[in-house]
C-alpha positions in Angstrom: 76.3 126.8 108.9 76.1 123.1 109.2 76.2 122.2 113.0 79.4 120.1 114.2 78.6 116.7 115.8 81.3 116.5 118.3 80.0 113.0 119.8 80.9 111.6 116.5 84.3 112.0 116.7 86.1 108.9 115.0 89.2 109.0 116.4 90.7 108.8 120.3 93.3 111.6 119.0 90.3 113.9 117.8 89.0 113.9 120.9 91.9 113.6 123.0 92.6 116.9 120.9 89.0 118.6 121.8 89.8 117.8 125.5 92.9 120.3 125.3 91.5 122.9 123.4 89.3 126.0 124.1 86.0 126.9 122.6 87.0 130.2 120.8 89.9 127.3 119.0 87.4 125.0 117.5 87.9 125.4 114.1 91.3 123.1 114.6 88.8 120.5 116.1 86.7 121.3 112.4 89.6 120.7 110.2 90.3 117.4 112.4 87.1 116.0 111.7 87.2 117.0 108.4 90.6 115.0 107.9 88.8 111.8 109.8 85.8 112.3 107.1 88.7 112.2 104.5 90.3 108.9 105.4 86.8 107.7 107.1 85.6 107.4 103.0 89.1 105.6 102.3 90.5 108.8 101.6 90.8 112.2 99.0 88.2 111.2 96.1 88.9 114.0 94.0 91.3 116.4 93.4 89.9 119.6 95.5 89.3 117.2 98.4 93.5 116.1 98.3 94.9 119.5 97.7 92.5 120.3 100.8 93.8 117.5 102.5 97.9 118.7 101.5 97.1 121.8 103.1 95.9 120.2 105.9 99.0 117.9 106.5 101.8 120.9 105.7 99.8 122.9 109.1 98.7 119.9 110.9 101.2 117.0 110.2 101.4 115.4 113.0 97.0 115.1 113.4 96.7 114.1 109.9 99.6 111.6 110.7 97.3 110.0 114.0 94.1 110.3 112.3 95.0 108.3 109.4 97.0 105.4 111.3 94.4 105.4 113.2 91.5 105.5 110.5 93.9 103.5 107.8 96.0 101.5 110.0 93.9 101.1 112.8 96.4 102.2 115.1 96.3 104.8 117.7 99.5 106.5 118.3 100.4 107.4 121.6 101.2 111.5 122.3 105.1 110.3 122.8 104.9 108.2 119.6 103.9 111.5 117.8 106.5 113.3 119.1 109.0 110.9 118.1 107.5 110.6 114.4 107.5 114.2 114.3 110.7 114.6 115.5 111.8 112.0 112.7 110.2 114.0 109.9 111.7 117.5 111.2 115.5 115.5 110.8 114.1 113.5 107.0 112.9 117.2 106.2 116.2 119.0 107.1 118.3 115.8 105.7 116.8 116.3 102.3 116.9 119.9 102.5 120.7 119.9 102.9 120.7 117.5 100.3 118.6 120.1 97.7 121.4 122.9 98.9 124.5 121.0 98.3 123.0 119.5 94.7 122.2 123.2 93.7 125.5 124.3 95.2 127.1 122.0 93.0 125.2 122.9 89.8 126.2 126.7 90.6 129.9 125.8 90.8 129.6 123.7 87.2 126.9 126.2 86.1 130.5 129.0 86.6 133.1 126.3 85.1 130.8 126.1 82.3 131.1 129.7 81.1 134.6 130.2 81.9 135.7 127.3 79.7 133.2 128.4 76.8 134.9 131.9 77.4 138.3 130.6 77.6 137.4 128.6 74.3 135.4 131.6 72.9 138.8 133.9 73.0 140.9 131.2 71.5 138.4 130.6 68.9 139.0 134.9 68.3 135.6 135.9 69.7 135.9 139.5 71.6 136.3 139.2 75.4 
């Protein structure tokens, strides 16, 4: 096992990160420098390395979030600037979800309208019900 070089952390949220959590938690501390690594090479070069990196961000969003402004922006976010974007996301992510249920509500409705005019025509047309 490759040994982890904690005094070359790239980013102040990496190590503002190590600095609140305990030893026997580290591997969150890996994957963070692994994400820096990502964006520290100007990001995902091949596929393996972004699906890695997608299943970083959908369990770590808001530290994939810092470490790239940070690494890609150059642009370290404050603990109640994360908050706030993360907060943002949660209502964009529940927006679009309510969006996604009323579009497939309304396809189920049409979806029933459908069949009960192709029955209704089916009968006229003779067909058995």
């Amino acid at each position: 096992m490759a040994r982890h070089r904690y005094s070359e952390i790239k980013t102040e949220f990496v190590r503002r990160e190590l600095r609140r959590t305990r030893w026997k938690n580290r591997d969150y501390i890996h994957t963070l420098m692994l994400v820096e690594d990502l964006y520290a090479q100007g990001g995902p070069k091949h596929w393996p390395e972004g699906m890695g990196l997608r299943a970083i961000s959908q369990r770590y969003p808001m530290a994939v979030h810092a470490i790239r402004s940070e690494l890609i922006d150059g642009k370290v976010l404050s603990d109640e600037e994360l908050r706030a974007w993360l907060a943002e996301r949660r209502r964009e992510e529940e927006r679009r979800r309510k969006e996604w249920e009323e579009e497939h509500r309304r396809r189920r409705e049409q979806e029933r309208e459908d069949e009960r005019l192709d029955r209704e025509e089916w009968l006229q047309a003779g067909g058995l019900p």
